[in-house]
Chimera marker file (.cmm) of the C-alpha trace (Angstrom):
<marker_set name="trace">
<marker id="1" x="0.000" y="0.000" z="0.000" r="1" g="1" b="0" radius="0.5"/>
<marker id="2" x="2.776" y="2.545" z="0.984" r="1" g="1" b="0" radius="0.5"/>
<marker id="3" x="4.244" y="1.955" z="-2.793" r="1" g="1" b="0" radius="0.5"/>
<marker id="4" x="0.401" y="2.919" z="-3.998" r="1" g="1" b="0" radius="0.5"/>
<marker id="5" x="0.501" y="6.436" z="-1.065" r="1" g="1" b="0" radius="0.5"/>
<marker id="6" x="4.200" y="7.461" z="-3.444" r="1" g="1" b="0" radius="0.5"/>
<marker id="7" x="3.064" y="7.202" z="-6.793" r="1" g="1" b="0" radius="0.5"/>
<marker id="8" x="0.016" y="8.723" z="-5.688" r="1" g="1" b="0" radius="0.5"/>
<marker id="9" x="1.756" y="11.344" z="-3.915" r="1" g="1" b="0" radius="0.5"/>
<marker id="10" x="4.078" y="11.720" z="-7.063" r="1" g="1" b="0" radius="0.5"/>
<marker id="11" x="1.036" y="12.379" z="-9.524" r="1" g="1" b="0" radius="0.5"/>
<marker id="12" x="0.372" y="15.090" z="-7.070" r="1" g="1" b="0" radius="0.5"/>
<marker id="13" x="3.324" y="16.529" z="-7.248" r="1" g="1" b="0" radius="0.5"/>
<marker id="14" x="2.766" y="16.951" z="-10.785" r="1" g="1" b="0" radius="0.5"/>
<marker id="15" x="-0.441" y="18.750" z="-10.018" r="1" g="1" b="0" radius="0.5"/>
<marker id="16" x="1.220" y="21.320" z="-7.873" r="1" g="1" b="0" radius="0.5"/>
<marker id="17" x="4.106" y="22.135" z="-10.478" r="1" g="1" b="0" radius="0.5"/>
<marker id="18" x="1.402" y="22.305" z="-13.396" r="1" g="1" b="0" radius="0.5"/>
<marker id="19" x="-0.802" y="24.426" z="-11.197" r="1" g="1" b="0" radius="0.5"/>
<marker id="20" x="2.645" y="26.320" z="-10.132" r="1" g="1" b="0" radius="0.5"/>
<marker id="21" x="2.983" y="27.652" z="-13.499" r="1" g="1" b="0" radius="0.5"/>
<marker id="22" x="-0.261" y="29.285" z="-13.861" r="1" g="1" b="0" radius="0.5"/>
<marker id="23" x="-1.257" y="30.923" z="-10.349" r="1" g="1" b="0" radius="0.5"/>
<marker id="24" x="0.606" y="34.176" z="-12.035" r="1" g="1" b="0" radius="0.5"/>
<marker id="25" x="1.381" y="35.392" z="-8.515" r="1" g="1" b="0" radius="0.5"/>
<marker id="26" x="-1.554" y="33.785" z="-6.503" r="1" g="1" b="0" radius="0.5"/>
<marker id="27" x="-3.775" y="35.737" z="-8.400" r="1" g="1" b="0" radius="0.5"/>
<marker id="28" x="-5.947" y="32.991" z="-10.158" r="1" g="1" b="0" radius="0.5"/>
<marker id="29" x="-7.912" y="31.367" z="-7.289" r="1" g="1" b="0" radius="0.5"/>
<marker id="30" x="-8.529" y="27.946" z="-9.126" r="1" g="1" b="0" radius="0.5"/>
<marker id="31" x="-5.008" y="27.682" z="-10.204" r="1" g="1" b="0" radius="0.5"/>
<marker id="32" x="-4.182" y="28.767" z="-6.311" r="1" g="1" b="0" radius="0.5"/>
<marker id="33" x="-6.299" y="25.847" z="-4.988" r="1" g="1" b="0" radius="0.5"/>
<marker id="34" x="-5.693" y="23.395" z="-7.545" r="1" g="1" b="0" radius="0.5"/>
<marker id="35" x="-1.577" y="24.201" z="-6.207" r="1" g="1" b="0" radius="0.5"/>
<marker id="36" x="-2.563" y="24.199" z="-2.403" r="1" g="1" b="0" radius="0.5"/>
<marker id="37" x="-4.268" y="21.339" z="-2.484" r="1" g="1" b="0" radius="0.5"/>
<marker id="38" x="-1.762" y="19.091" z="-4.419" r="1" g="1" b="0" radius="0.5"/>
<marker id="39" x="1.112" y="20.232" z="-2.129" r="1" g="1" b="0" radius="0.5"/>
<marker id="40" x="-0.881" y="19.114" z="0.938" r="1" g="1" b="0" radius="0.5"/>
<marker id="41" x="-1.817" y="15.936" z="-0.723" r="1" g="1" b="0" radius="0.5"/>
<marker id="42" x="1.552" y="14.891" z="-2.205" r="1" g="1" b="0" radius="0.5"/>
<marker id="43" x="3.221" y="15.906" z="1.076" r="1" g="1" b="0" radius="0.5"/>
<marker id="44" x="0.918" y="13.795" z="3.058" r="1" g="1" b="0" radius="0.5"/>
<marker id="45" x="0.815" y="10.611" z="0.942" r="1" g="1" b="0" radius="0.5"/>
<marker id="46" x="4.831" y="10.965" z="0.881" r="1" g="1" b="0" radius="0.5"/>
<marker id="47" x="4.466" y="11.141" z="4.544" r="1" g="1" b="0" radius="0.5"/>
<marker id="48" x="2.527" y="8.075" z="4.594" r="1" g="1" b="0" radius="0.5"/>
<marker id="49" x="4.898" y="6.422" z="2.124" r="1" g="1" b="0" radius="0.5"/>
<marker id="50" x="7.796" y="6.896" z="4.336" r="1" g="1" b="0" radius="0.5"/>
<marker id="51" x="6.540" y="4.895" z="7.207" r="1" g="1" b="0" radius="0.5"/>
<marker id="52" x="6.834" y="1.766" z="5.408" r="1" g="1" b="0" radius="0.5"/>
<marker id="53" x="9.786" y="2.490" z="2.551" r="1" g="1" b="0" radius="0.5"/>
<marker id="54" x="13.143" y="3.650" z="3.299" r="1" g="1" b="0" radius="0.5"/>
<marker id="55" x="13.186" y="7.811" z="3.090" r="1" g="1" b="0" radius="0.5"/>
<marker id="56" x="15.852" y="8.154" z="0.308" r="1" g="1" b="0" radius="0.5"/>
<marker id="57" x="14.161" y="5.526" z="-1.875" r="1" g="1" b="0" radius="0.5"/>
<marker id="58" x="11.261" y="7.406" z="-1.340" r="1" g="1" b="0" radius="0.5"/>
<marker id="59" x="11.953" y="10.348" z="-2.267" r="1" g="1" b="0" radius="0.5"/>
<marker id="60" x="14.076" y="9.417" z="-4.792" r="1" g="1" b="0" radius="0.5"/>
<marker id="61" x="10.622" y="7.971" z="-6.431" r="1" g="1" b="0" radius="0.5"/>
<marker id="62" x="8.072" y="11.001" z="-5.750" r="1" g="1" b="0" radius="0.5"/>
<marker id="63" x="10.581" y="13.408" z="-7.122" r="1" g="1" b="0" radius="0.5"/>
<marker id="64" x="11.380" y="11.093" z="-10.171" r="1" g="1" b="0" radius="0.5"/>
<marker id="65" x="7.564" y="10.750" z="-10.589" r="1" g="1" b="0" radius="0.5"/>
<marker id="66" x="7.346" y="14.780" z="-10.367" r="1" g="1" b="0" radius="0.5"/>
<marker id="67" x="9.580" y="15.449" z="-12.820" r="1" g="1" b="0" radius="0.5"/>
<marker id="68" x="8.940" y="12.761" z="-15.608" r="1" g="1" b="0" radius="0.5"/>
<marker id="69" x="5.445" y="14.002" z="-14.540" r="1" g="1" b="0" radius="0.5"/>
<marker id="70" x="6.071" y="17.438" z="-15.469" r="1" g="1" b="0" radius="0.5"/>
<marker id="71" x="8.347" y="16.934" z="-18.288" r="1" g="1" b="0" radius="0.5"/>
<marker id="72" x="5.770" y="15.383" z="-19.868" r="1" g="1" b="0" radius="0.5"/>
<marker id="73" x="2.963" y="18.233" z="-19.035" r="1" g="1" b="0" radius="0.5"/>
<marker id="74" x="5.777" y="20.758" z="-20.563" r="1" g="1" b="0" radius="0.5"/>
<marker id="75" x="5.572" y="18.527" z="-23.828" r="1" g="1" b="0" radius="0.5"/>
<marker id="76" x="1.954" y="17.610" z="-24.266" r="1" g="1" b="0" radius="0.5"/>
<marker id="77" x="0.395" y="20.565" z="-22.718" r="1" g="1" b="0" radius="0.5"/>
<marker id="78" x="2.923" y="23.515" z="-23.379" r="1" g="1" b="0" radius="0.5"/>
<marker id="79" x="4.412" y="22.520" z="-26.752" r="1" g="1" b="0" radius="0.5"/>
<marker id="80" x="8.229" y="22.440" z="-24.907" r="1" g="1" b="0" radius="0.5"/>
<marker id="81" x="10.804" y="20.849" z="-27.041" r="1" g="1" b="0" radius="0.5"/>
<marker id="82" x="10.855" y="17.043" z="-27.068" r="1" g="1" b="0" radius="0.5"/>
<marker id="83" x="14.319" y="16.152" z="-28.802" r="1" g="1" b="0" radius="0.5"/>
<marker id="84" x="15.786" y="12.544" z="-29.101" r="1" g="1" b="0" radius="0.5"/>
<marker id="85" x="18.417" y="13.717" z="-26.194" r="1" g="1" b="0" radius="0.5"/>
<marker id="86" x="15.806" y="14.720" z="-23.167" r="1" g="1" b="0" radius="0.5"/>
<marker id="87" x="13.463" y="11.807" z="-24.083" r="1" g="1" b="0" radius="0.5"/>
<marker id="88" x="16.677" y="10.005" z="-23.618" r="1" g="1" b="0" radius="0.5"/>
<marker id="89" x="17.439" y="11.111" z="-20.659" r="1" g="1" b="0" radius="0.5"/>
<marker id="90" x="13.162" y="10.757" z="-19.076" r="1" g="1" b="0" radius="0.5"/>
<marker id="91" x="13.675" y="7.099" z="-20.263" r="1" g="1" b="0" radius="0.5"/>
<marker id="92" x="17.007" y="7.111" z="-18.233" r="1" g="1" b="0" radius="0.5"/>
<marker id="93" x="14.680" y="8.582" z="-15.278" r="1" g="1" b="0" radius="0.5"/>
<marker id="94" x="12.226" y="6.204" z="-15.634" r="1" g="1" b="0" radius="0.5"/>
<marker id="95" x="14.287" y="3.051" z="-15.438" r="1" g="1" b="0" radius="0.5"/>
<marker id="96" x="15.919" y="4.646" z="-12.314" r="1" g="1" b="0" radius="0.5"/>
<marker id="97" x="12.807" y="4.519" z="-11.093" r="1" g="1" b="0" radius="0.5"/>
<marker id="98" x="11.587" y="1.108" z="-11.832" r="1" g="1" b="0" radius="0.5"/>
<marker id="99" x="15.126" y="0.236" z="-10.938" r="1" g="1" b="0" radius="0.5"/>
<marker id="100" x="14.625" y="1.840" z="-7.255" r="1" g="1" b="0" radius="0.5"/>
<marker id="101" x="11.117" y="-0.475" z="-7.105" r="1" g="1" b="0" radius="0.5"/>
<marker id="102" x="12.131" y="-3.701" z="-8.717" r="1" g="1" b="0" radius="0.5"/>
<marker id="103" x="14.923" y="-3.657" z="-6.255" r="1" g="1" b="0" radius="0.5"/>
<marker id="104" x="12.822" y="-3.470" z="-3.398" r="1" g="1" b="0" radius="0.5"/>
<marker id="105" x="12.268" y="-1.659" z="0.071" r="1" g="1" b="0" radius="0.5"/>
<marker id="106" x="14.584" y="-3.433" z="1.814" r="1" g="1" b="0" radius="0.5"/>
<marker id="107" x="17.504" y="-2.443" z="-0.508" r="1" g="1" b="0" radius="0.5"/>
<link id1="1" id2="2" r="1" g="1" b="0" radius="0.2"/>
<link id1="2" id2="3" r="1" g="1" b="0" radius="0.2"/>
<link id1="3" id2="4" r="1" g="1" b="0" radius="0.2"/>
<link id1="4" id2="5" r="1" g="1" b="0" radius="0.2"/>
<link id1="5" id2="6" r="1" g="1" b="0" radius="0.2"/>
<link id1="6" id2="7" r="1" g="1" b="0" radius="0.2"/>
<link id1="7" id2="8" r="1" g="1" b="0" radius="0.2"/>
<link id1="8" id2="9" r="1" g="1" b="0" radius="0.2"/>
<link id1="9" id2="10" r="1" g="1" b="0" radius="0.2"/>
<link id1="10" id2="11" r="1" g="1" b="0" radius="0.2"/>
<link id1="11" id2="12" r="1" g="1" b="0" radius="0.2"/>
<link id1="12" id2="13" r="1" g="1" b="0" radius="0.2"/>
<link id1="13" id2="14" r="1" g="1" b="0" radius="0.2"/>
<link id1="14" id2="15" r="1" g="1" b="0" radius="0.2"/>
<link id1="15" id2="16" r="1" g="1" b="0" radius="0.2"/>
<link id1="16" id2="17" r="1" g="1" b="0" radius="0.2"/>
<link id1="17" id2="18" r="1" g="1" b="0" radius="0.2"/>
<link id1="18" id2="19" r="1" g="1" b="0" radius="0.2"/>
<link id1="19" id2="20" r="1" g="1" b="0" radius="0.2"/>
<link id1="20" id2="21" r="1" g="1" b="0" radius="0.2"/>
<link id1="21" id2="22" r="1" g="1" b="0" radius="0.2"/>
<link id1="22" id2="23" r="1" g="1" b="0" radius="0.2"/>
<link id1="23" id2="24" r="1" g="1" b="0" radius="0.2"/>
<link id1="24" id2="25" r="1" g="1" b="0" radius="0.2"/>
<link id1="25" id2="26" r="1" g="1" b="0" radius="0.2"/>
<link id1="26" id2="27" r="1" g="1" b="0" radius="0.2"/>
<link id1="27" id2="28" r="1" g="1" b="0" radius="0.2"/>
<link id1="28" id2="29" r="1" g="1" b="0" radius="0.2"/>
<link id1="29" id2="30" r="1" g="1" b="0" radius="0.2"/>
<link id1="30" id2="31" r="1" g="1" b="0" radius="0.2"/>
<link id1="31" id2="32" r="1" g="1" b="0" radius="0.2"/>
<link id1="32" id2="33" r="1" g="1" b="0" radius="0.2"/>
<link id1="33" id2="34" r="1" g="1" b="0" radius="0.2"/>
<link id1="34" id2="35" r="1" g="1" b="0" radius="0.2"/>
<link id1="35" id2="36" r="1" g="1" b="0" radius="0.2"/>
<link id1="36" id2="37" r="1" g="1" b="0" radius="0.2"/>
<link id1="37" id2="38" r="1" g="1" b="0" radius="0.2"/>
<link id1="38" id2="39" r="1" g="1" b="0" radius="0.2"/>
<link id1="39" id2="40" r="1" g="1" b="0" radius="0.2"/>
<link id1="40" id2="41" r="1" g="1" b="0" radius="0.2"/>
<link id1="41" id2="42" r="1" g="1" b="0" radius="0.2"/>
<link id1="42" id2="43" r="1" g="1" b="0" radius="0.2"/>
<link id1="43" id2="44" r="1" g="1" b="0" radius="0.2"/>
<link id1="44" id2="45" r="1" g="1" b="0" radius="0.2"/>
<link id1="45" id2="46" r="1" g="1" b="0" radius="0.2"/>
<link id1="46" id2="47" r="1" g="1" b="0" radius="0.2"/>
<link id1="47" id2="48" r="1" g="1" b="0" radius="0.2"/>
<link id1="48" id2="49" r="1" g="1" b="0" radius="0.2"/>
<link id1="49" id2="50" r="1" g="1" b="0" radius="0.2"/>
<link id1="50" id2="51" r="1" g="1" b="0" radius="0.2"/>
<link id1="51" id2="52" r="1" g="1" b="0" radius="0.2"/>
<link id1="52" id2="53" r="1" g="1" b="0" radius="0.2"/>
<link id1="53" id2="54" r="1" g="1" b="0" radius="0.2"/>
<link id1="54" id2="55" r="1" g="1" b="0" radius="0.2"/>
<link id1="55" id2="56" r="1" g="1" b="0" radius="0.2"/>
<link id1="56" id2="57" r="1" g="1" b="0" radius="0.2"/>
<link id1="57" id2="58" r="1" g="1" b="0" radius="0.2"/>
<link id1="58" id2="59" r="1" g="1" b="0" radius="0.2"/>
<link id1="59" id2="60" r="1" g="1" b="0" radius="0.2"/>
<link id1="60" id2="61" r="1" g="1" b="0" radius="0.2"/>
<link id1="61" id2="62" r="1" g="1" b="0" radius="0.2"/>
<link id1="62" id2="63" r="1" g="1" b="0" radius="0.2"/>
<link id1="63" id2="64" r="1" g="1" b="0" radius="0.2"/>
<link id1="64" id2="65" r="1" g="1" b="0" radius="0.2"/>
<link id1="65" id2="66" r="1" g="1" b="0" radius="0.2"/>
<link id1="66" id2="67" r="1" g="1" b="0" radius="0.2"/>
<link id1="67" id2="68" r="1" g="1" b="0" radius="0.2"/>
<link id1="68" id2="69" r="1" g="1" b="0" radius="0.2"/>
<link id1="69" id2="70" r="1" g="1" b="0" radius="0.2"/>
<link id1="70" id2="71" r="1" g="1" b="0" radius="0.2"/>
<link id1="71" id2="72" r="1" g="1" b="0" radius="0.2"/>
<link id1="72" id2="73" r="1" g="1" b="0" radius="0.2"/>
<link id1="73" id2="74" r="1" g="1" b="0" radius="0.2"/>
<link id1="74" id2="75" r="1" g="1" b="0" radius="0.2"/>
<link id1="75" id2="76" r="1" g="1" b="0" radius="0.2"/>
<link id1="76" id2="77" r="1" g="1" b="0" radius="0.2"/>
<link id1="77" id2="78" r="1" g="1" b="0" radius="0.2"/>
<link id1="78" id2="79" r="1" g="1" b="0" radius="0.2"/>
<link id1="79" id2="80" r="1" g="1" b="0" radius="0.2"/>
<link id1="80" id2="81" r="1" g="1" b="0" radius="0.2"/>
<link id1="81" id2="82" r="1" g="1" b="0" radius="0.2"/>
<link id1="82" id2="83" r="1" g="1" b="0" radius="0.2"/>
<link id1="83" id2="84" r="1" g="1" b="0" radius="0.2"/>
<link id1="84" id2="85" r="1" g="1" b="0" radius="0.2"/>
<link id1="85" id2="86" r="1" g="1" b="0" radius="0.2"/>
<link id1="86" id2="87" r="1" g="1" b="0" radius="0.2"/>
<link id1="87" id2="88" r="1" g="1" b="0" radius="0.2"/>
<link id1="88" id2="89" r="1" g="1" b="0" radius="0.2"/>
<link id1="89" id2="90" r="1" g="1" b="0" radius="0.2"/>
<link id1="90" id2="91" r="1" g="1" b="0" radius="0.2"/>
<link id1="91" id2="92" r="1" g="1" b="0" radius="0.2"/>
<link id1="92" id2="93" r="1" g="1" b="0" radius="0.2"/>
<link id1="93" id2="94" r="1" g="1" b="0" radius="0.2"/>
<link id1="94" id2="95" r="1" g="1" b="0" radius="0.2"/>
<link id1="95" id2="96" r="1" g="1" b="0" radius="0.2"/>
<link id1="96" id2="97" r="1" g="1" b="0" radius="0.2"/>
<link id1="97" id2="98" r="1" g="1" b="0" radius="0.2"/>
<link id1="98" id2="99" r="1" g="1" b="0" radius="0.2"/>
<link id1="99" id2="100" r="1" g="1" b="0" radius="0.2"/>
<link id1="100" id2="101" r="1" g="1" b="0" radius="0.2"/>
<link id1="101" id2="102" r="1" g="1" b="0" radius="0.2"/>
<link id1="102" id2="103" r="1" g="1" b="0" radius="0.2"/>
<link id1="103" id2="104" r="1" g="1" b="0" radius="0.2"/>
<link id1="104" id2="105" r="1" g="1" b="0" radius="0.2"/>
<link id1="105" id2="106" r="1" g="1" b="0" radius="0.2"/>
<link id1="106" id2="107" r="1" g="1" b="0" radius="0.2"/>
</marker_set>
């Protein structure tokens, strides 16, 4: 369940960076909620994840899951360059990832 909590909490963390971009100074209420509210939740559920899986692993996942997260927002959402190289280097994020979970909590 905890591994369920981090991913969670990553996708969150994604919803705070996205949101993030558009509050344009905490002047867009929705934008300003949407952001609140995914900090609160992706801090909690990492929180949560941590009682069970070691800290660094964690965090080593929710931040990998943030930022292949939000590179992928930047490409699909806000046109931002997807060369050969960076989708390279999210693949090489990704398997570090997997890596991290394939080799277990106890690791």
């Amino acid at each position: 369940m905890a591994w369920l909590w981090l991913v969670a909490g990553g996708l969150f963390e994604v919803g705070f960076t996205t949101c993030l971009r558009e509050v344009s100074g905490f002047r867009h209420p929705g934008w300003t909620l949407g952001f609140l509210v995914s900090v609160v939740m992706s801090m909690l559920l990492l929180e949560w994840a941590v009682r069970s899986i070691p800290m660094g692993t964690a965090y080593a996942v929710w931040t990998g899951i943030g930022a292949l997260g939000t590179v992928l927002i930047g490409i699909l959402w806000y046109g931002e360059p997807a060369s050969p190289l960076r989708l390279l280097l999210i693949l090489g994020a990704v398997s570090c990832i997997a890596g991290l979970k394939l080799r277990g909590s106890g690791a």
